[in-house]
MIVO-589934 format. One line per field, with one value per residue (C-alpha): residue number from 0; x, y, z. Coordinates in pm, 1 decimal. Example, Ala and Ser with C-alpha at 12.3 -4.5 7.8 and 13.67 -1.06 7.14 Angstrom:
BEGIN
i c(0  1)
c1 c(1230.0  1367.0)
c2 c(-450.0  -106.0)
c3 c(780.0  714.0)
This chain:
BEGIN
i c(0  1  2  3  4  5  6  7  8  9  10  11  12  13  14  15  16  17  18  19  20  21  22  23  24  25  26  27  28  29  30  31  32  33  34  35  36  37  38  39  40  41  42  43  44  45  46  47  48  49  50  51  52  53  54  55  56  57  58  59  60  61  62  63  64  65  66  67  68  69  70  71  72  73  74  75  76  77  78  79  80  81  82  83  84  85  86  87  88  89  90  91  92  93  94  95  96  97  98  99  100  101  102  103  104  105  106  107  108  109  110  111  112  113  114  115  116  117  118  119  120  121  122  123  124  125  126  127  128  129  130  131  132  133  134  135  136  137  138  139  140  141  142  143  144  145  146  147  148  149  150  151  152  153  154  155  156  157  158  159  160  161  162  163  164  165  166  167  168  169  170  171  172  173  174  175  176  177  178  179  180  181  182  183  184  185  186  187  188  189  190  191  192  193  194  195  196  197  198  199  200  201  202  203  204  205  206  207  208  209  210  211  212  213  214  215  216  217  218  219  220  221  222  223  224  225  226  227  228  229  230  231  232  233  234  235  236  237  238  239  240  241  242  243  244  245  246  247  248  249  250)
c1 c(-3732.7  -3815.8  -3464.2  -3471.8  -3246.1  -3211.9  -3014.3  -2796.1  -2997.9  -3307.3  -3258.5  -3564.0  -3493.5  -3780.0  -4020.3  -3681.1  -3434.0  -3696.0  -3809.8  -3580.8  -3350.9  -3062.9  -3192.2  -3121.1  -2800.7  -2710.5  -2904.2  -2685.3  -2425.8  -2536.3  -2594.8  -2212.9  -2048.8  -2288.0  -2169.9  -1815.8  -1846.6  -2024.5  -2319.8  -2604.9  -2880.4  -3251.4  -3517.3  -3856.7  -3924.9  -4255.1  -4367.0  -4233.8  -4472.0  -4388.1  -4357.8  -4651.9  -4423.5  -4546.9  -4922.5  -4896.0  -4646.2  -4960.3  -5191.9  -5336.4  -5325.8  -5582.8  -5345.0  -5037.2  -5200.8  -5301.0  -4976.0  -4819.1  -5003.7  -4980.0  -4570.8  -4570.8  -4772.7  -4507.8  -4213.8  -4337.1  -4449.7  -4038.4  -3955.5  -3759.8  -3531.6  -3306.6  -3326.0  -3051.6  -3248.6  -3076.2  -3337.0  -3409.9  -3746.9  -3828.6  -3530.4  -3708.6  -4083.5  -3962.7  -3794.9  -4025.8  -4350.0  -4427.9  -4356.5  -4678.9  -4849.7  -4690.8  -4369.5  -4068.7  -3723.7  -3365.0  -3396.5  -3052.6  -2952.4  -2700.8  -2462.0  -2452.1  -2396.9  -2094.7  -1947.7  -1992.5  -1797.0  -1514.2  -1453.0  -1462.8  -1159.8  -1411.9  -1396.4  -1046.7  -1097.3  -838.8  -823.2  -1044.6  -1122.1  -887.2  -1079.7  -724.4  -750.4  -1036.6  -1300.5  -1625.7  -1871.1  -2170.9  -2534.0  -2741.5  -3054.2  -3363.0  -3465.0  -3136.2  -2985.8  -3236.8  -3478.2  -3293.6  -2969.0  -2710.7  -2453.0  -2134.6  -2168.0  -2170.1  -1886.9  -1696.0  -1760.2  -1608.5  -1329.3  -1190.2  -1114.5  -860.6  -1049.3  -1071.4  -1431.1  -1557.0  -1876.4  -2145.0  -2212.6  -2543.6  -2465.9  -2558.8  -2829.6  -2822.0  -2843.8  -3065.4  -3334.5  -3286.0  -3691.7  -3801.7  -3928.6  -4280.8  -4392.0  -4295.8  -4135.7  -4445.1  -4584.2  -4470.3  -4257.5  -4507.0  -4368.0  -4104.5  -3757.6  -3566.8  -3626.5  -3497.6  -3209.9  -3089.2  -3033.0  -2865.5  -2662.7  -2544.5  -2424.9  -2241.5  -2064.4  -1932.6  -1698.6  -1572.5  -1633.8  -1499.3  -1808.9  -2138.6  -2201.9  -2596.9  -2754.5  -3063.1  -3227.5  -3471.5  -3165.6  -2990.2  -3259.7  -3276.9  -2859.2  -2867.8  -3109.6  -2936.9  -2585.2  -2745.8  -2924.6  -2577.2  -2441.4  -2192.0  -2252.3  -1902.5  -1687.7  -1905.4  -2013.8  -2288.8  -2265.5  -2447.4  -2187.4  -2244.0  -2177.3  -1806.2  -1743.5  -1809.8  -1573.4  -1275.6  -1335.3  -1318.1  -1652.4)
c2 c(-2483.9  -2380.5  -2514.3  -2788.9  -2704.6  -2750.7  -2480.9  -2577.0  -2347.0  -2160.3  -1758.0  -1668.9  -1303.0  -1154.0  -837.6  -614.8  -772.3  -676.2  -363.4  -193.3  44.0  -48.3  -447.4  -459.8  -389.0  -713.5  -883.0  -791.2  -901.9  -1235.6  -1244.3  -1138.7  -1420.0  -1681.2  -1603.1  -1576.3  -1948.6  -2056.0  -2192.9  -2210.1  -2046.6  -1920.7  -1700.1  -1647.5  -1318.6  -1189.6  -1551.7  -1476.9  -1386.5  -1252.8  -1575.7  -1440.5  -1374.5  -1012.5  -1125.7  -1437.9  -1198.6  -928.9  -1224.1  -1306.3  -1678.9  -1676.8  -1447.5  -1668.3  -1945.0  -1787.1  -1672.2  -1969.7  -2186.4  -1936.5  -2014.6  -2366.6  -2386.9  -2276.8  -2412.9  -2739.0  -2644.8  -2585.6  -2881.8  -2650.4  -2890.4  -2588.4  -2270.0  -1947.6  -1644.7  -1321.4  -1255.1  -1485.1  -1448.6  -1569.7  -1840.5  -1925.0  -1928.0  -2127.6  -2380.0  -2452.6  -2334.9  -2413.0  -2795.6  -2835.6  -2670.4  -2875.4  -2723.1  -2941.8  -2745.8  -2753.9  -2399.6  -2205.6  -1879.4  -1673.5  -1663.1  -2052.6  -2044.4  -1815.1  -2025.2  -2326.3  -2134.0  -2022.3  -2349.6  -2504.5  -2223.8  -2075.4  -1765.7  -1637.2  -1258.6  -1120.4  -910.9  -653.7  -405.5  -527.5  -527.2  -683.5  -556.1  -329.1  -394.3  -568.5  -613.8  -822.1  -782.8  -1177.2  -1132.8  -1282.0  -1540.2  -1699.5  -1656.7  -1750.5  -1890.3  -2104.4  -2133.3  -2036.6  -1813.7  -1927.6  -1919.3  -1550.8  -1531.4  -1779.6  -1533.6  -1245.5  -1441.6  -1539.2  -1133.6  -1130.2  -868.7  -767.4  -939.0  -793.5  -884.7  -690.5  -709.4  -894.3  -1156.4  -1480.8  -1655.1  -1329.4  -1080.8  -809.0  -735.3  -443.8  -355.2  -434.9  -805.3  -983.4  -706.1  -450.6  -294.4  -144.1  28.1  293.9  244.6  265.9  514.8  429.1  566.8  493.6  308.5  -21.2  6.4  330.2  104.2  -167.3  83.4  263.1  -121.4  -136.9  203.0  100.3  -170.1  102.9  -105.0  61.1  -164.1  -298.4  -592.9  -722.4  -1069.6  -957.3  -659.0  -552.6  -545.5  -336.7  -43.4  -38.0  -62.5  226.7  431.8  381.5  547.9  819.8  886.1  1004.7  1151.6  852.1  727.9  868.7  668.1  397.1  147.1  -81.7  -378.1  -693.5  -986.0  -1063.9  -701.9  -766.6  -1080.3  -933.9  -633.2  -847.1  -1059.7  -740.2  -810.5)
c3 c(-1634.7  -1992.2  -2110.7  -1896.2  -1662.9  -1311.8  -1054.4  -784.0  -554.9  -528.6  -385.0  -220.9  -207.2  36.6  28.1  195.1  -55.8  -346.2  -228.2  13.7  -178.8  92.6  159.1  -277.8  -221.4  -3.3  -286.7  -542.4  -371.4  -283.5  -631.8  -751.0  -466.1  -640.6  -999.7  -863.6  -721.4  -1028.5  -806.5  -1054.4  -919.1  -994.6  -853.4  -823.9  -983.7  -962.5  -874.9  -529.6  -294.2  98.9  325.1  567.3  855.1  918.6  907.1  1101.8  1423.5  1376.9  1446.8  1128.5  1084.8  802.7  570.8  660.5  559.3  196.6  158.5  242.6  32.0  -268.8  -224.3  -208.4  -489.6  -724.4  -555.6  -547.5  -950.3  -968.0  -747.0  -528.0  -288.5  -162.8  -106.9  42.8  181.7  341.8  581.3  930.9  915.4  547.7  688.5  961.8  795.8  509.5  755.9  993.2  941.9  596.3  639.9  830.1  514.8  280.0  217.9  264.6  154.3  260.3  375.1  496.6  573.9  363.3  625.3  681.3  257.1  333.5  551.4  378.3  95.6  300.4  423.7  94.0  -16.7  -275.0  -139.9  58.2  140.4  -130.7  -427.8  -247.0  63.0  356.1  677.0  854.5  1235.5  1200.3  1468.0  1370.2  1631.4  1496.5  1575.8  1633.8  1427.8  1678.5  1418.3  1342.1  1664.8  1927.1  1667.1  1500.4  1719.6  1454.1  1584.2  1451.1  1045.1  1057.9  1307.4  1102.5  794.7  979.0  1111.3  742.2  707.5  998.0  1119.9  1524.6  1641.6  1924.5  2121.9  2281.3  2621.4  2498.3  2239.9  2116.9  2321.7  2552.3  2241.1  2213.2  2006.4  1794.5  1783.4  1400.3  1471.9  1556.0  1258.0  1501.1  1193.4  1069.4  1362.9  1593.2  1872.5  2204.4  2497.2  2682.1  2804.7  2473.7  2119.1  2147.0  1856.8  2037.3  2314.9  2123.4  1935.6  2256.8  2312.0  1985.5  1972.1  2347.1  2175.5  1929.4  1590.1  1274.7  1140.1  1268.9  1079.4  1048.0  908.9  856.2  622.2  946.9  1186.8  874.7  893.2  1303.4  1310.4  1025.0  1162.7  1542.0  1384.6  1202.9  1533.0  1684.2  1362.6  1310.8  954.5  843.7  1081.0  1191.5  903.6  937.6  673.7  642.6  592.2  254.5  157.9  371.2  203.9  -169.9  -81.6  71.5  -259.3  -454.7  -623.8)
């Protein structure tokens, strides 16, 4: 803003992608495809503050609504029109909850971005790792699957590797949770039989996938945490898509 320029894109990174030693990873990488495409794009920094999503699941309207209004503030300062996130629930937050607070953004997801780049032939899946035939079963995040009823941008990601997609038993519209949403994330699991992401994992490792591939930096820790569970980090990958694309790219 200083020089007077203007980016193509705003990336609002999130509390995981800032925070979460694996989460900064995906960031990184979202960050390497956008130089490689030459999108111009800018971020928050320490002006970025968390959406609210945990508080307002956990019931807390009133911190939301601080939160909220602490973020619109300075995107609205920036005259922010549209902004790529890597997580569904800052995706979903920033789409359709913050409107009613002020907030009015082309919001999408990083997977939809992906896509978009694919089909534009900026990005081909050569020059890097080959994932050609291996099996990839991917995981719907709650928030941009059922929430926000995109299901095929990822797939379309995953297809442009020639890879083998397979699909759980529970996908799409039917998917399963995999136990960190509605802030569950930050509390213990209460008793039952099994943890939910055992459950979804014992769902993945049925298909066989030489990689579990996640949209979402929640669904990344319950996926991760689900392998590791059954000693099965050194065969069985779990990757969120950006982190595919940038390999088959060789970035």
């Amino acid at each position: 803003m200083a020089q007077g320029e203007t980016p193509d894109i705003l990336f609002w990174v999130g509390c995981a992608g800032s925070f979460d030693e694996r989460a900064q990873r995906i960031t990184r990488d979202i960050c390497k495809i956008l130089n490689h495409v030459g999108l111009k794009f800018a971020i928050l920094g320490t002006e970025e503050n968390c959406t609210g999503d945990p508080a307002k699941r956990a019931g807390n309207e009133f911190l939301f609504q601080m939160q909220a209004m602490m973020n619109i503030e300075v995107l609205n300062g920036y005259e922010v029109k549209k902004m790529v996130t890597a997580c569904p629930h800052c995706f979903n937050t920033l789409k359709n909850e913050y409107p009613a607070l002020g907030g009015h953004y082309e919001v999408i997801h990083h997977s939809q971005l992906l896509q978009q780049l694919i089909d534009e032939g900026k990005l081909r899946a050569e020059g890097g790792e080959s994932f050609k035939g291996k099996k990839i079963t991917f995981h719907d995040p709650c928030y941009l699957g059922r929430g926000n009823n995109v299901y095929e941008a990822p797939r379309r990601a995953l297809e442009a590797l020639d890879a083998q997609l397979v699909e759980m038993k529970r996908c799409k519209s039917n998917g399963l949770c995999c136990g960190a949403g509605g802030a569950q994330m930050f509390k213990e699991p209460e008793k039952g039989k099994k943890d939910i992401n055992i459950e979804r994992i014992d769902e993945a490792l049925q298909e066989n996938p030489a990689v579990i591939a996640a949209a979402c930096p929640f669904c990344m820790t319950m996926l991760k945490d689900g392998v590791k569970s059954y000693n099965r980090e050194d065969d069985v990958r779990v990757l969120d898509i950006a982190e595919i694309t940038a390999r088959a790219n060789g970035l």
